[in-house]
C-alpha positions in Angstrom: 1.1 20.4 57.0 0.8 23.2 53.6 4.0 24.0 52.8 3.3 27.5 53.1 3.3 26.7 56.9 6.2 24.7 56.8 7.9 28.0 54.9 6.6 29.9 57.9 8.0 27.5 60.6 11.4 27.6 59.3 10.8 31.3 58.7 10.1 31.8 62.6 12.7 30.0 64.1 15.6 30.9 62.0 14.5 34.4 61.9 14.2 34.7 66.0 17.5 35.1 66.2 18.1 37.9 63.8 15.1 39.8 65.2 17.0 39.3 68.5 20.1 40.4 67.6 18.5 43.6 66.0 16.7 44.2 69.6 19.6 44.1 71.4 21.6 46.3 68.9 19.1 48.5 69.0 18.3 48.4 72.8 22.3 49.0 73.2 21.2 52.4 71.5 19.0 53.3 73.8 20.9 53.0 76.7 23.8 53.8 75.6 22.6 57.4 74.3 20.2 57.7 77.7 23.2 56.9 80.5 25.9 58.4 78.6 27.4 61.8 77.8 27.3 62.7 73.8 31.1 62.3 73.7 30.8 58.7 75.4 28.3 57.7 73.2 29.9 59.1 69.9 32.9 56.9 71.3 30.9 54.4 72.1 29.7 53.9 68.6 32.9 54.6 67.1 34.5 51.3 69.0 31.7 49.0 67.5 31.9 50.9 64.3 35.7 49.8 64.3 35.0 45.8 65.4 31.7 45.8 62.8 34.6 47.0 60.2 37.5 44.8 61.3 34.8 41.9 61.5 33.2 42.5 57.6 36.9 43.3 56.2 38.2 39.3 57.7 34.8 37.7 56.7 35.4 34.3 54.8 31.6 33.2 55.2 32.8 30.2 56.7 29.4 29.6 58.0 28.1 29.6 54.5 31.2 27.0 53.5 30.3 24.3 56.4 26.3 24.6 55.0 27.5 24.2 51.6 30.2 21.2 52.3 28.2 19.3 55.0 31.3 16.9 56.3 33.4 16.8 59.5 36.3 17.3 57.4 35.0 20.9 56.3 33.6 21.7 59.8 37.4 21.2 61.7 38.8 22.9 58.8 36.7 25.4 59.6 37.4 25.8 63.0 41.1 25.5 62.5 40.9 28.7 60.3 38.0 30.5 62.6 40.6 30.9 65.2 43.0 32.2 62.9 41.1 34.4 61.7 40.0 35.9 65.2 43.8 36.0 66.2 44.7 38.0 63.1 41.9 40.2 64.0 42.8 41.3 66.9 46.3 41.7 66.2 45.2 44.2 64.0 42.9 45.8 66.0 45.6 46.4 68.7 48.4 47.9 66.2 46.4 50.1 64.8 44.2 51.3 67.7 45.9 54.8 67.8 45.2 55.5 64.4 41.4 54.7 64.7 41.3 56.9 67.3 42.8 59.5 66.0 40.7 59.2 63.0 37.6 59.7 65.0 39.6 62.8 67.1 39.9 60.7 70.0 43.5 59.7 70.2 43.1 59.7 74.1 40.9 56.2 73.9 43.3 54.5 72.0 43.9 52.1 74.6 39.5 51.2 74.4 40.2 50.6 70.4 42.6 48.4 72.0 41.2 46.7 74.5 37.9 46.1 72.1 40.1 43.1 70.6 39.1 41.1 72.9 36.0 40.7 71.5 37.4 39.1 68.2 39.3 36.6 70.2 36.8 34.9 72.2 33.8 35.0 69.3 36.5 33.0 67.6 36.3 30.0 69.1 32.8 29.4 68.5 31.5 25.9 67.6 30.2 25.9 63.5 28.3 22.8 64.2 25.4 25.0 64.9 26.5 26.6 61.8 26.1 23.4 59.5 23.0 21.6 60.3 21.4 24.5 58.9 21.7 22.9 55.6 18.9 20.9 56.6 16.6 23.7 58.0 17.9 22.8 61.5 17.8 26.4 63.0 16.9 25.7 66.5 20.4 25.4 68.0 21.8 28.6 66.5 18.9 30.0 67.4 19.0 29.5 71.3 22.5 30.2 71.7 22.5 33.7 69.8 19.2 34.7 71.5 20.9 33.7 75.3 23.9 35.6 73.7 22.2 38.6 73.5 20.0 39.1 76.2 23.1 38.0 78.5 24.9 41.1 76.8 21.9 44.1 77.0 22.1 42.7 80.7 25.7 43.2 81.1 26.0 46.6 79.2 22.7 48.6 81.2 24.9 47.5 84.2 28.2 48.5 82.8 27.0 52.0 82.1 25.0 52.3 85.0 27.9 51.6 87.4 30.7 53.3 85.0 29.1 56.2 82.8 31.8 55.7 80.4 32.1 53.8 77.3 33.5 50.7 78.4 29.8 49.4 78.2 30.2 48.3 75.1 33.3 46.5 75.2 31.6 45.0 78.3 28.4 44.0 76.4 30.3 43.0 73.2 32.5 40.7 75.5 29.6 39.2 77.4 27.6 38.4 74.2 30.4 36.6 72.7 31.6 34.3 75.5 27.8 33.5 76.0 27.6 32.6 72.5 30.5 30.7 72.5 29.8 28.5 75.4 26.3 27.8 74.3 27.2 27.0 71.0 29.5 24.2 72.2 27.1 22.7 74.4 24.1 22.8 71.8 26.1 21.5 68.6 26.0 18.1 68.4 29.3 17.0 67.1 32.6 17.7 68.9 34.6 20.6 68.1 38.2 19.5 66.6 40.6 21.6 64.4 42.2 19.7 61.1 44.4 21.1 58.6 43.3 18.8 55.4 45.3 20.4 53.0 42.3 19.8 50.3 39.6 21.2 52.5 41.6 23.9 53.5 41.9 24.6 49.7 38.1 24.4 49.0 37.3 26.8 52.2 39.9 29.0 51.1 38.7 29.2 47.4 35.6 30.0 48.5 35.9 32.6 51.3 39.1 34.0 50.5 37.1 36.6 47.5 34.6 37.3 50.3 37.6 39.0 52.2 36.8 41.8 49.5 33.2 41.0 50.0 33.3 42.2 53.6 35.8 45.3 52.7 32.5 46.0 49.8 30.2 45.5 52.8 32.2 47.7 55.5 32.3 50.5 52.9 28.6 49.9 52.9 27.6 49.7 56.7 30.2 51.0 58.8 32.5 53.3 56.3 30.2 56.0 56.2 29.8 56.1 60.0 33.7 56.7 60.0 33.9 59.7 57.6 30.9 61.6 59.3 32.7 61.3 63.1 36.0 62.5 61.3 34.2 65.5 59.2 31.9 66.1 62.0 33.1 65.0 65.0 31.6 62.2 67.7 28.7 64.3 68.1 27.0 64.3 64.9 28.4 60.5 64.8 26.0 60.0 67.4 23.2 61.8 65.9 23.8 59.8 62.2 24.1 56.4 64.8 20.8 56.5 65.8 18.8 57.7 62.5 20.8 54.9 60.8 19.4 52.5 63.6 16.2 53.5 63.0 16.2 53.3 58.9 18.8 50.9 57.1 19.8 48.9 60.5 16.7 47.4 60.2 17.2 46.1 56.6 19.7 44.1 57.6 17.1 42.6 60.0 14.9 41.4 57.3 17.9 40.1 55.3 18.8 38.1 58.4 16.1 36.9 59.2 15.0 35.1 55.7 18.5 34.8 54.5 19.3 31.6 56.0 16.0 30.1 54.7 16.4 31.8 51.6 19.9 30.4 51.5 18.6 26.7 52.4 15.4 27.2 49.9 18.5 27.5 47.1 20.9 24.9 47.8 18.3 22.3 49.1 17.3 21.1 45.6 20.1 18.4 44.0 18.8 19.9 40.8 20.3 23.0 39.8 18.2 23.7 37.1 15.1 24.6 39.0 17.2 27.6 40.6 16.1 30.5 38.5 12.6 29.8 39.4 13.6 29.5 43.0 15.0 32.6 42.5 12.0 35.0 40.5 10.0 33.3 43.9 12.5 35.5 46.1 12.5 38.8 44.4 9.2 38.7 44.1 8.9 38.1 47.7 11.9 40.4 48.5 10.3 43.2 46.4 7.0 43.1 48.2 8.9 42.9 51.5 10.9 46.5 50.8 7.5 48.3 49.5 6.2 47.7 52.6 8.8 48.8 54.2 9.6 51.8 52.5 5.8 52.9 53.4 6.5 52.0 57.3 9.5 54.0 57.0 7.7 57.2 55.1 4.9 57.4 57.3 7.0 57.5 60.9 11.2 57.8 60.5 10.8 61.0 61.7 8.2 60.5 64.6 9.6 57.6 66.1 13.7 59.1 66.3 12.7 61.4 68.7 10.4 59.4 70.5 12.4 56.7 71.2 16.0 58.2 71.4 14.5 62.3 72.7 13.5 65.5 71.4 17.6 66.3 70.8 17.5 64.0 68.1 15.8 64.8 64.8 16.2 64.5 61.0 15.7 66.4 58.4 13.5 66.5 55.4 16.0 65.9 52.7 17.4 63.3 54.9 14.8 61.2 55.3 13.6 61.0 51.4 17.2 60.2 51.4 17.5 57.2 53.9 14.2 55.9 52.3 15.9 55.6 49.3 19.1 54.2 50.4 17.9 51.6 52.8 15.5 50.2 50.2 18.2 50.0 47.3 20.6 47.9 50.2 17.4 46.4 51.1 17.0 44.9 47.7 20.7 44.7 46.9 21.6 42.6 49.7 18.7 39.8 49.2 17.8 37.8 46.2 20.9 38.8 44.2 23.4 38.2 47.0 21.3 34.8 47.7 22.1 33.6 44.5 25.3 34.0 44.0 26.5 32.7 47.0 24.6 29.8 46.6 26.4 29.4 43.0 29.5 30.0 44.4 30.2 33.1 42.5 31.7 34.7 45.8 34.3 36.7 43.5 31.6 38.6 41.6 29.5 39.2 44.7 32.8 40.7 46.1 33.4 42.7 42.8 29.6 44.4 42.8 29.8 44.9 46.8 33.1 46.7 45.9 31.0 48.6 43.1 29.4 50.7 46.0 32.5 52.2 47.5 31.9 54.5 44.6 29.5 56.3 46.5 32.0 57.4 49.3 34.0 58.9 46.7 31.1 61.4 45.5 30.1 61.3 49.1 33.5 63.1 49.4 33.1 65.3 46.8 29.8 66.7 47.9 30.9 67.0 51.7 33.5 68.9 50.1 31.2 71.3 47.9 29.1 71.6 50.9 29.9 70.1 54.6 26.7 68.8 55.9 25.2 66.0 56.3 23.1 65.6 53.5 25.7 66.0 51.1 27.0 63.4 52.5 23.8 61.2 52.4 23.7 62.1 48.4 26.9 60.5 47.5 25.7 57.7 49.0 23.0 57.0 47.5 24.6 57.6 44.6 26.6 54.5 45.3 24.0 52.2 46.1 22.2 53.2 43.0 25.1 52.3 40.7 25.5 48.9 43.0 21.8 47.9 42.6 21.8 48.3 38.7 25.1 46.2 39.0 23.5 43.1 41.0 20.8 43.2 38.5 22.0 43.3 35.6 24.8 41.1 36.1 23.3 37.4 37.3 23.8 35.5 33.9 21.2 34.8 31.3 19.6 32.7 33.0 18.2 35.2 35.2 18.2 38.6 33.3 18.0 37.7 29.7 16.1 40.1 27.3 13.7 42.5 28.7 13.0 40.6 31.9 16.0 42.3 33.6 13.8 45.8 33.3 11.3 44.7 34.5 13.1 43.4 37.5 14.4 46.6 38.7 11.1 48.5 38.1 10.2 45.6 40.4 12.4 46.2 43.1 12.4 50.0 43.5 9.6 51.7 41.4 7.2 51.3 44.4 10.1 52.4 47.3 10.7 55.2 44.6 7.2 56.7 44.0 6.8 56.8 47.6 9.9 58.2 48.4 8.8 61.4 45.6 5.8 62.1 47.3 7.1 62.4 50.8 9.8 64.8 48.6 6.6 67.0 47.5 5.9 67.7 51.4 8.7 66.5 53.5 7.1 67.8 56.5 3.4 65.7 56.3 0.8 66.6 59.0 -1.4 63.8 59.8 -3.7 64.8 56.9 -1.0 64.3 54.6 0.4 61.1 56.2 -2.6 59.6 55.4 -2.6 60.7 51.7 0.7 59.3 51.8 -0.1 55.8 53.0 -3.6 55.8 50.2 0.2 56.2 47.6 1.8 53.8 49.4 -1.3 51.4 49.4 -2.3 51.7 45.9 1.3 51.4 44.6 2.0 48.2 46.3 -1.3 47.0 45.0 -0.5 47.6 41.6 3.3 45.9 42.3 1.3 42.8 43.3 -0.9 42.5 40.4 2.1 43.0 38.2 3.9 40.0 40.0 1.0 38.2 39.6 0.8 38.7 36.0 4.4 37.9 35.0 5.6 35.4 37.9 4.7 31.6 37.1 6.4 30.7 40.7 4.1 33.2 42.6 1.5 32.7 40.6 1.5 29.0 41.7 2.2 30.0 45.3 -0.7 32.8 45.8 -3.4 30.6 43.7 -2.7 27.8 45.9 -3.8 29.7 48.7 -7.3 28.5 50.3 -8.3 32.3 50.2 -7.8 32.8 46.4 -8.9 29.5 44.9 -11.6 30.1 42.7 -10.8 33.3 41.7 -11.1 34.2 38.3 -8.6 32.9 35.2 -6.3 36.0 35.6 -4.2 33.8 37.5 -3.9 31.6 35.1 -3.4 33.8 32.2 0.5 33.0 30.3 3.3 35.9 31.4 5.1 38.1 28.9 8.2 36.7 29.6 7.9 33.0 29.9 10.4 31.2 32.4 
């Protein structure tokens, strides 16, 4: 077997989950903004909103920790602080349940924020096992368990709003999903499930995950934050509205980042020799570039055809907004890939929680320009703003090894040029007819063409990859020809 396929095996199995989980998130959506009044489903949203915060804010990547370690030791250490973890959570959650309500204007549901807690609990006792044989490419367990989990939970939320029209349905779903996934991953893992406090292990798990608590608060700002200062500016409402266009634009980025993360992760850490890494690393920008082109075009030519379509003619989006999520959900896009791959797998977890902190300054101009001018695209400005100043700051920030001399410029005009041309000529007519869209995809079409033969060009690693390929051998010496900035 070509190790291309091999690539693409491992690519499909740990990436079904992911895709899964995006489904169901997205499914939830649907039903959720089809059954349910606009104030149920504002509320609704605001309750995961609150758990995706709580969850990213108490995130100690201890997945990432039993991968890295590999023994039993590390995996009942793990466990031992997993629960703990949960338990704090969800203390949390229920002491400061009136006060998230109140900051979404619904002090009446504090008791939901409340009972939502529940959620943290039982995910907490999940088995890691299926966790750490992913160090070996070993996706299939995880795999089954979150796919079950998921489809057990759509299943249990279309029935919960059917039957109570409220927004219990997602603490219903949520709660389902997690004792699904819990059982399952018990019975799938295939080494028993024990808690130890090693005093050294619990040192080393804590050394590492401990700066990713301020990871996760960088990452909450980034994913969840901004849903909580549009339902307190503009009430539930217009939370639902910004729900599903986020759904539809930068939820999906998170998709792709799950779904070749873990082999991304794995492609990083499986080579004993270090020095190789850099390499391994041009191969995934390369690859993540190409990947966010594409999607930026996808996202030009229908964001604002498919909203409506799939969610109803009461949800739309603007002109300004849309150039505006294309832009931010490529700069996450790119932010959250290569760069983040490689300095977890270097263990650089305080920097990586020091740039994803960098971001949070787009909620403070986000701020300012609500404050100039209330609407929603103010808002959207600030933040991308923010995720500007945090892409130039993963970039430019990786060592010498990675970014020394020019090569860092040509890096960024790597990762967003292409997103960025595309995103300016939907800005010339942000209203296309079908004529137009399909000048817009000839851009699209020709600019990721002329990305390719420029990775092509000044990439050894792809180079070697694409001339491999039964389809391009033979072709002339331009693949062979000696990049500007050697490796």
């Amino acid at each position: 077997m070509t190790p291309l396929k091999v690539w693409a095996g491992r690519a499909f199995v740990g990436g079904l989950a992911p895709i899964v989980v995006f489904g169901s998130r997205f499914a939830a959506n649907v039903v959720l903004s089809r059954l349910l009044a606009p104030e149920e489903f504002g509320t609704a949203v605001a309750i995961s909103v609150v758990l995706g915060l709580g969850g990213l804010a108490t995130d100690v990547a201890l997945d990432r920790f039993v991968m890295i370690d590999g023994s039993a030791r590390g995996l009942s250490t793990a466990h031992l602080l997993a629960v703990s973890n949960g338990i704090f959570l969800a203390t949390i959650l229920v002491l400061f349940a009136p006060f998230a309500a109140g900051l979404f204007g619904i002090p009446k549901f504090a008791g939901s924020f409340a009972l939502a807690a529940i959620v943290s609990v039982i995910g907490a006792f999940g088995h890691l096992g299926v966790k750490q044989i992913q160090r070996n490419y070993d996706y299939g367990p995880d795999t089954i368990a979150q796919v079950a989990a998921n489809v057990a939970s759509i299943i249990g939320l279309f029935i919960a709003a059917k039957l109570l029209r409220n927004h219990y349905a997602i603490i219903v779903g949520l709660g389902v999903q997690s004792a699904v996934y819990v059982v399952l991953s018990h019975v799938l893992a295939p080494t028993s499930y024990r808690f130890n406090c090693d005093k050294e292990m619990l040192f080393r798990a804590l050394s590492f995950g401990l700066p990713l608590t301020l990871n996760g608060i960088g990452l909450a700002m980034l994913s969840q934050l901004d849903r909580v200062l549009v339902g307190h500016w503009f009430g539930v409402k217009e939370l639902g509205l910004y729900a599903v266009i986020f759904s539809v634009s930068v939820v999906p980025t998170s998709l792709i980042i799950n779904v070749f993360s873990r082999p991304s992760f794995s492609f990083l850490i499986s080579d004993e020799e270090t020095s190789r890494r850099p390499q391994r690393y041009r191969l995934l920008l390369t690859f993540y570039s190409l990947i966010t082109s594409l999607y930026a075009c996808w996202m030009v030519l229908t964001l604002d055809l498919l909203i409506p379509l799939i969610f109803g003619p009461s949800f739309t989006i603007s002109p300004t907004a849309h150039v505006l999520f294309v832009l931010i959900a490529c700069l996450r896009l790119q932010r959250s890939a290569a760069p983040t791959c490689l300095l977890l797998a270097s263990g650089r977890t305080k920097q990586l929680a020091a740039l994803n902190l960098s971001a949070g300054v787009g909620l403070i101009v986000a701020f300012v320009c609500v404050t100039i001018s209330p609407t929603l695209e103010a808002m959207l400005v600030g933040v991308a703003v923010g995720e500007f100043l945090s892409f130039i700051a993963f970039f430019t920030t990786l060592g010498s090894a990675v970014t020394r001399g020019w090569r860092v410029l040509g890096d960024l005009a790597s990762a967003i040029s292409a997103p960025a041309i595309m995103a300016a000529a939907l800005a010339f007519d942000a209203v296309p007819t079908w004529r137009e869209r399909a000048v817009l995809l000839v851009i699209a079409m020709v600019t990721v063409a002329v990305q390719l033969s420029l990775e092509l060009y000044r990439n050894t690693e792809f180079r070697k990859v694409v001339s491999g390929l039964p389809i391009v051998r033979g072709l002339p010496s331009y693949f062979a020809r000696g990049e500007v900035c050697p490796d």
